[in-house]
C-alpha positions as CSV (number, residue, x, y, z in Angstrom):
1,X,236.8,138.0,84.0
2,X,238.1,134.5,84.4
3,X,235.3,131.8,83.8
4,X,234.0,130.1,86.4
5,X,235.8,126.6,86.7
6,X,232.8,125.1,89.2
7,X,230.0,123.9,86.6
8,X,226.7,122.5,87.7
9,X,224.3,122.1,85.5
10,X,224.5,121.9,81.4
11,X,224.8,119.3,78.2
12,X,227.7,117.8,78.7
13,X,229.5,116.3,81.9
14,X,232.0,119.0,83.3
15,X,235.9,118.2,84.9
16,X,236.5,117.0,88.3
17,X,237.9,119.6,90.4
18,X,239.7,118.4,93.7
19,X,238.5,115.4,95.2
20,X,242.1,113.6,94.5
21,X,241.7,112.1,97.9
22,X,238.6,110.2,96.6
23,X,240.0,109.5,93.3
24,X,243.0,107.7,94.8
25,X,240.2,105.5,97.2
26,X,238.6,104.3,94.2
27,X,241.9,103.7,92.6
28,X,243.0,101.3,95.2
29,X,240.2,99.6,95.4
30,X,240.8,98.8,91.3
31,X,244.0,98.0,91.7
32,X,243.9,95.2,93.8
33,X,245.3,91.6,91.6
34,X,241.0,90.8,92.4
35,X,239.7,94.1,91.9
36,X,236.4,95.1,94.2
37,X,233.1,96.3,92.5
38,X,232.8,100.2,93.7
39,X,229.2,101.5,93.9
40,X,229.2,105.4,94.3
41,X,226.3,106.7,96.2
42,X,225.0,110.6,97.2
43,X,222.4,113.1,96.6
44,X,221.6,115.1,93.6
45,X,224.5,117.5,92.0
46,X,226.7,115.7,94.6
47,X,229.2,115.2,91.0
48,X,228.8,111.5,91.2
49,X,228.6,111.2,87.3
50,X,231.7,113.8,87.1
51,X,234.0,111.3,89.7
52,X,232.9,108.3,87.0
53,X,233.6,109.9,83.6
54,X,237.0,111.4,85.6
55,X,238.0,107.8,86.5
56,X,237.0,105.9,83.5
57,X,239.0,108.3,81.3
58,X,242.0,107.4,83.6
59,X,242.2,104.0,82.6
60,X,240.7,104.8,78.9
61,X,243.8,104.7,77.2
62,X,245.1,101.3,78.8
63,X,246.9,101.4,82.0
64,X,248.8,98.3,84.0
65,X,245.9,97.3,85.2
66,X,243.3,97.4,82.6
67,X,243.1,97.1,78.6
68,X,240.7,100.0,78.3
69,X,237.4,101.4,79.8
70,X,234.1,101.2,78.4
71,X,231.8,103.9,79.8
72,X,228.2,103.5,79.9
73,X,225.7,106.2,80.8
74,X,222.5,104.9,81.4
75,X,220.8,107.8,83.2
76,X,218.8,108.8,79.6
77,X,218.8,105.5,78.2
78,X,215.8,104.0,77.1
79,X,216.3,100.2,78.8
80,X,213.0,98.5,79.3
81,X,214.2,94.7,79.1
82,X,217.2,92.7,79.7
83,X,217.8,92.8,75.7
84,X,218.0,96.9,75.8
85,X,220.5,96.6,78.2
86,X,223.4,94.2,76.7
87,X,222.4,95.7,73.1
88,X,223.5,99.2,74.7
89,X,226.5,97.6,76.6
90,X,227.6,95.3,74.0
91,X,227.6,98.3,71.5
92,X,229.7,100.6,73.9
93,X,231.7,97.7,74.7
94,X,232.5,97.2,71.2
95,X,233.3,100.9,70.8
96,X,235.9,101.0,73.4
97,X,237.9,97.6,72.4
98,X,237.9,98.5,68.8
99,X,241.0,101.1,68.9
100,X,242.7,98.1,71.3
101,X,241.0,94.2,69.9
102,X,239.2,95.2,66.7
103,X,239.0,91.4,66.1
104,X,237.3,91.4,69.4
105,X,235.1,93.5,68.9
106,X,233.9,92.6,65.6
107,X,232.4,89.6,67.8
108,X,229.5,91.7,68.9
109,X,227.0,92.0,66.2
110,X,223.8,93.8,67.9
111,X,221.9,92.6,65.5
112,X,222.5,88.7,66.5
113,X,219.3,87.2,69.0
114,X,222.6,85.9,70.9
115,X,224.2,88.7,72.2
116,X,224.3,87.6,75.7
117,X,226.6,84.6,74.4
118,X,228.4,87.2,71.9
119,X,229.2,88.6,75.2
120,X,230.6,85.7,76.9
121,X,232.9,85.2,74.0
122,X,234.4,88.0,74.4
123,X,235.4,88.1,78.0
124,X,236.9,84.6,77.5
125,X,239.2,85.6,75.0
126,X,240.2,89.0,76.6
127,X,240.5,86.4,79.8
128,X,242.9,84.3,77.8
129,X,245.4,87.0,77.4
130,X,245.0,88.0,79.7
131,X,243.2,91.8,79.6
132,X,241.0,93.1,81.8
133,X,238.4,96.2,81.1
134,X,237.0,98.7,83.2
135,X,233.6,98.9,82.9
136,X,231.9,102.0,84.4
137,X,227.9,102.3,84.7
138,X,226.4,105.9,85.2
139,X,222.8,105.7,86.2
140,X,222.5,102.3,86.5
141,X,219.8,102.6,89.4
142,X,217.8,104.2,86.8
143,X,218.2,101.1,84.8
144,X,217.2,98.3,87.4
145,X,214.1,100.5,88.8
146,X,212.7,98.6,85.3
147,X,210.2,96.5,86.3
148,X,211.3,93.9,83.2
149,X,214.8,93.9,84.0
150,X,215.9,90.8,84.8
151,X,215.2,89.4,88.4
152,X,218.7,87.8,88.7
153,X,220.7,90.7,89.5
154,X,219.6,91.2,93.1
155,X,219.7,87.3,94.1
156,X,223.6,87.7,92.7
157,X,224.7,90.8,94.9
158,X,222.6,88.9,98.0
159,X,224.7,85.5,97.0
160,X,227.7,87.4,97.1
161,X,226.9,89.1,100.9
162,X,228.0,86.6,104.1
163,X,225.7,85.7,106.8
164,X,227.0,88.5,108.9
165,X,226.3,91.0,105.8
166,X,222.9,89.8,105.3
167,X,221.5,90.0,108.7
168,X,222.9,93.6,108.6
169,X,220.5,94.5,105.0
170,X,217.8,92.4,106.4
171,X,217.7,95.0,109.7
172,X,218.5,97.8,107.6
173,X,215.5,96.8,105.2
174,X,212.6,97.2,108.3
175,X,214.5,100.3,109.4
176,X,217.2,102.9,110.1
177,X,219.9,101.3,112.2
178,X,222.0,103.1,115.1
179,X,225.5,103.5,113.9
180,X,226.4,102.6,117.3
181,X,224.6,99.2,117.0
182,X,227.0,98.1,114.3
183,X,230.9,97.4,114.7
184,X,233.5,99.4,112.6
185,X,233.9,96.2,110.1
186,X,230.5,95.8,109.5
187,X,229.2,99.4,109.2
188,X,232.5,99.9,106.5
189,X,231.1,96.1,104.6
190,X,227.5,97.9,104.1
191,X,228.7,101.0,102.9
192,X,231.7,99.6,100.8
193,X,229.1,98.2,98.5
194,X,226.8,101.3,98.5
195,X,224.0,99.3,100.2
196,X,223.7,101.8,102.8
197,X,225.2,105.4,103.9
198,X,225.6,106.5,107.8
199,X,223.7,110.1,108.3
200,X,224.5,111.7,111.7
201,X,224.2,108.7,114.4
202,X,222.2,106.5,111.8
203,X,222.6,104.2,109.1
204,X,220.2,104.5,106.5
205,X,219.4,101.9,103.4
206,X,221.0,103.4,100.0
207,X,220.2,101.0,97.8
208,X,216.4,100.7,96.7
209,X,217.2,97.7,94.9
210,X,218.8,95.7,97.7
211,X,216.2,97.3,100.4
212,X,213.3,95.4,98.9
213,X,215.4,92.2,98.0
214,X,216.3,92.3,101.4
215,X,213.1,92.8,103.0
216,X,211.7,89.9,100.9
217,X,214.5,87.5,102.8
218,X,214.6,88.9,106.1
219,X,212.3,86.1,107.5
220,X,214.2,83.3,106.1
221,X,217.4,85.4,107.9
222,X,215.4,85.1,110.7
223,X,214.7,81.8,111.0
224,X,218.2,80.6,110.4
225,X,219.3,82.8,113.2
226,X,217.1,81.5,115.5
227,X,217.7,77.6,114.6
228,X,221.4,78.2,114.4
229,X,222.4,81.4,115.5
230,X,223.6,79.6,118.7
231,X,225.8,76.3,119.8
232,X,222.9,75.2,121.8
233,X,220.4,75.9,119.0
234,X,222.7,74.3,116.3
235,X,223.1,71.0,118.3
236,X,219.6,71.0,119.1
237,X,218.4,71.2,115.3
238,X,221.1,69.9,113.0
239,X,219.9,66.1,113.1
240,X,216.8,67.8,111.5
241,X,218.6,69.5,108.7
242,X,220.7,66.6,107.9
243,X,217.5,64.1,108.2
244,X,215.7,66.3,105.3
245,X,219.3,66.2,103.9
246,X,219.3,62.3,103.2
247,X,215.5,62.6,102.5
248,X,217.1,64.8,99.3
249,X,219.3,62.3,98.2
250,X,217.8,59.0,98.5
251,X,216.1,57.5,95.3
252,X,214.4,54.5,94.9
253,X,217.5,52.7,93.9
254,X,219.4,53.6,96.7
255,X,220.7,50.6,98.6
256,X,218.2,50.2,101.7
257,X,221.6,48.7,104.1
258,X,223.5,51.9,103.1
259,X,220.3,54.0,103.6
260,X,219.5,52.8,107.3
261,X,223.2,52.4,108.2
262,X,223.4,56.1,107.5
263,X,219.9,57.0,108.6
264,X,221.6,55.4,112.6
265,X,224.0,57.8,112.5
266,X,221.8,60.5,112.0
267,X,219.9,59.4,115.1
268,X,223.0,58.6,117.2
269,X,223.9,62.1,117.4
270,X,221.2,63.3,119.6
271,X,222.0,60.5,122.1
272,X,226.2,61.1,121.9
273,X,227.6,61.9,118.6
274,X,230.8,59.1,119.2
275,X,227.8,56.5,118.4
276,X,227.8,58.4,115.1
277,X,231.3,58.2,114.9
278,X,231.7,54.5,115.3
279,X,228.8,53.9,113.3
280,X,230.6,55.1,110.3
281,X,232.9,52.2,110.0
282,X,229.4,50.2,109.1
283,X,228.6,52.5,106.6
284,X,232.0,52.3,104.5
285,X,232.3,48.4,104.3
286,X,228.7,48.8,103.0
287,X,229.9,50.8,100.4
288,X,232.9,48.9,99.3
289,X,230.8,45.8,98.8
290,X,228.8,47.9,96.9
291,X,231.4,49.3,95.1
292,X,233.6,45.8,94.1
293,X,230.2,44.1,93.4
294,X,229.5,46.4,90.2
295,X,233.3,46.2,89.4
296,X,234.6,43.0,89.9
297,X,233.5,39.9,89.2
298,X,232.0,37.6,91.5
299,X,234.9,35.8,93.0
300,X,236.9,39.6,93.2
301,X,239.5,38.9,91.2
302,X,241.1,42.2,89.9
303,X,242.3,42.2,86.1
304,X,245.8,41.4,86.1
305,X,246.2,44.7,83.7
306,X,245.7,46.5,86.2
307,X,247.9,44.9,88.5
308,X,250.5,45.0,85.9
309,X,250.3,48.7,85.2
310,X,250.2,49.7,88.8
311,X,253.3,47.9,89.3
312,X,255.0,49.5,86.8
313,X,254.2,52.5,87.5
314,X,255.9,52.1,90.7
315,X,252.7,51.8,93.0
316,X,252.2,50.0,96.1
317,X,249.4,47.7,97.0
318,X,248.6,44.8,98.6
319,X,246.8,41.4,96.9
320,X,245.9,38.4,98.0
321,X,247.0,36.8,94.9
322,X,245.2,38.8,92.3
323,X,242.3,38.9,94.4
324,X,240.8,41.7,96.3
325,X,242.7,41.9,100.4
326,X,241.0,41.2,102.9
327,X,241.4,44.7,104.8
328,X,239.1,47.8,104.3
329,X,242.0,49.7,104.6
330,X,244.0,47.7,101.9
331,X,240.7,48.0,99.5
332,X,240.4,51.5,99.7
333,X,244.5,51.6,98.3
334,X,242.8,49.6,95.5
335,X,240.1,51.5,95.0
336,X,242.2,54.8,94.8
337,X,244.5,53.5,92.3
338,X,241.0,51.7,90.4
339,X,239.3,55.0,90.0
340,X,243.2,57.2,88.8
341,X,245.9,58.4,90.5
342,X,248.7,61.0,88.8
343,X,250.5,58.3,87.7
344,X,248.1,56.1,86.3
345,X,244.6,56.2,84.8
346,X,240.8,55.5,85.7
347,X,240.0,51.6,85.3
348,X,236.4,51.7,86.8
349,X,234.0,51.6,84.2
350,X,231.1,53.1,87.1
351,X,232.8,54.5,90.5
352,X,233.9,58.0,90.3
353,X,236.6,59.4,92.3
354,X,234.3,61.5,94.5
355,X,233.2,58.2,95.6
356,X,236.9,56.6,96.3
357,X,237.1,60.0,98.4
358,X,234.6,59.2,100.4
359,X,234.7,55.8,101.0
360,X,238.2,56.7,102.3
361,X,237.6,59.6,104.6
362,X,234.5,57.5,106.3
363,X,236.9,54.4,106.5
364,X,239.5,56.5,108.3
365,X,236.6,57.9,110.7
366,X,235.8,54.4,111.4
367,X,238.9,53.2,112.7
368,X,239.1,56.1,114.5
369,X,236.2,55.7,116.1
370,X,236.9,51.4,116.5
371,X,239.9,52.7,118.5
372,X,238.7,55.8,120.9
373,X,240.3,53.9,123.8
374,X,243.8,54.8,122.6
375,X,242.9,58.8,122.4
376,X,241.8,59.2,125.5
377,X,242.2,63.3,125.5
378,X,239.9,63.3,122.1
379,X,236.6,64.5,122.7
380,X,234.2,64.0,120.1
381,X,231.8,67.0,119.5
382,X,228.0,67.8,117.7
383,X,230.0,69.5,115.0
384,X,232.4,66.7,114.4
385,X,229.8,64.1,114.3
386,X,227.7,66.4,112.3
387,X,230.5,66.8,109.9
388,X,231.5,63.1,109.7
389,X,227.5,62.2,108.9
390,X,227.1,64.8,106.2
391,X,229.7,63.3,104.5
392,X,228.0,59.7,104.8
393,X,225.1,61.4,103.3
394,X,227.2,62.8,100.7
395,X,228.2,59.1,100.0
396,X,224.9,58.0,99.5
397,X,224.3,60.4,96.6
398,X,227.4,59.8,94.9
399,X,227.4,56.0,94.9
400,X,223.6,55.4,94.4
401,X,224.9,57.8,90.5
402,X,227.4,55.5,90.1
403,X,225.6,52.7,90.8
404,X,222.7,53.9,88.6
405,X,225.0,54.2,85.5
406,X,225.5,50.1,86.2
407,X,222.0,49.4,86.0
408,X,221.7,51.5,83.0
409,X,224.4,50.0,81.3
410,X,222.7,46.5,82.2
411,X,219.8,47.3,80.8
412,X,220.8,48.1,77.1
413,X,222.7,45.0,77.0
């Protein structure tokens, strides 16, 4: 009597039978040149850990896509902390790169405190080839039902979910939600990730883990919905946000003028958000001053080295005789070449080129908004004023640092 080829239960994990369809899913999804992180979810005996040893033996012996595979069943391990855990991946991990990188793997030494930078080492240099492995987890929901596994994990799967995705986990957190309720996309995004599986005319949380996570941020969720979730209800709350934005970023040795030019602008979007707009202009000159005050010396002359380089180099500028021009526009050419360029290198002993950025894009704005009567068919909107005084705001924290490092400087002189 021929044996019978469907096993169930016993020591070891039997051979997948069939199921080539699924096989080839997975496969494309590990493929891809940015391959996708595949959670496989289902009931007891359902052969989830028969599909995983069937695929990581696929790619064990090195394939176009992948170096190796290192295989980890967790489902009997005894992990209580986050050390348990690399020590038992960095020890399989070794395993499977020794017949491929033995230098590699004599890297991981389980008995070093520093595994977790062991680890590191190694995926840089197998990135450096580069080589990737496929690393395939059986039972890892065993693993994080730890209560001293690290806290991290769950914050880095939410980070990685979109606003759309995490309204969807937050819902499916309180309760079941109708399959109808959801659109294709977003019903295949929760189940693509194994946070949740459709049952009948419902789809039901699969993921423990993510479920209480979830549950935990649902009421921020909520709140951002309700404050943004609309055009009305982002124009009628984003001068808050970007008020307790500049609150963030001012110090005490921010420059009051910059401050309160900024601070306007803020304020000029609830009345009509071209006031912000023409505003802006203000706020850059501000800044320049600021800037060739800590660069230059009093009378703004700029070194003749640097004029002489930039010349050479083939760049163009205007100077009123070695001195710093008279238009903003014309300064921020300066200041672009004064803080590097491709062709020729940082002279600014405090401005950083985030700053020169800056400086520039709110310049631009302001002459833009100096000169609305020649765009008559521009219309400017909440979101474009919004956008131009976040990046005001942005300027104040990047020049008040620079500025900082000048009064440092000063004071050990």
């Amino acid at each position: 009597m021929t044996a019978n080829p469907y096993q169930v239960l016993g020591p070891s994990i039997p051979r997948m039978v069939g199921r080539q369809a699924l096989r080839r899913r997975i496969e494309q999804h590990l493929s891809k040149a940015s391959p996708d992180h595949v959670s496989v979810v289902g009931p007891a005996y359902y052969g989830k850990s028969v599909l995983l040893r069937h695929v990581a033996d696929a790619y064990q012996q090195g394939s176009e896509h992948y170096l190796t595979t290192v295989h980890v069943d967790l489902r009997h391990a005894d992990i209580t902390s986050d050390s348990d855990f690399r020590r038992r991946f960095a020890d399989d991990l070794r395993a499977a790169l020794r017949p491929h990188r033995a230098e590699v793997a004599d890297y991981l030494d389980l008995k070093d405190d520093s595994i977790h930078d062991l680890l590191g080492a190694v995926f840089d240099d197998l990135a450096a080839e580069p080589a990737r492995v496929l690393v395939v987890f059986d039972g890892f929901d065993h693993v994080l039902a730890q209560a001293d596994l690290t806290r991290t994990l769950l914050g880095a799967l939410w980070d990685d979910c979109d606003l759309e995705l995490r309204e969807d986990l937050a819902a499916l957190a309180g309760a079941d939600v109708a399959r109808a309720d959801l659109s294709p996309h977003r019903l295949r995004a929760v189940e693509d990730r194994g946070f949740g599986r459709v049952t009948g005319t419902r789809l039901r949380s699969a993921c423990r883990l993510m479920q209480r996570y979830a549950a935990q941020q649902a009421p921020a969720i909520a709140n951002l919905k309700r404050l943004f979730g609309s055009v009305s209800g982002f124009e009628a709350h984003i001068r808050s946000a970007l008020e307790m934005r500049l609150e963030q970023v001012v110090t005490p040795r921010t420059n009051r003028l910059l401050r309160d030019l900024v601070s306007r602008a803020v304020r000029d979007l609830d009345d009509n958000p071209e006031f912000a707009v023409n505003g802006v202009r203000a706020i850059a000159t501000r800044a320049l001053e600021l800037v060739w005050e800590a660069e230059l010396p009093p009378d703004k002359t700029i070194p003749s080295e640097w004029l002489e380089e930039w010349r050479h180099a083939g760049e163009k500028f205007r100077d009123d005789r070695g001195k710093l021009p008279r238009g903003y526009g014309a300064q921020c050419n300066i200041l672009r070449l004064a803080t590097g360029t491709g062709g020729v290198e940082s002279k600014t002993r405090y401005v950083r080129k985030t700053t020169c950025l800056l400086i520039d894009h709110l310049q631009s704005v302001g002459d833009f908004g100096q000169h609305r009567a020649d765009f008559p068919k521009t219309h400017v909107t909440v979101g474009f004023g919004a956008a131009v005084v976040l990046a005001a705001i942005a300027l104040v924290e990047s020049l008040t640092a620079d500025l900082q490092r000048e009064q440092e400087f000063a004071s050990k002189v």
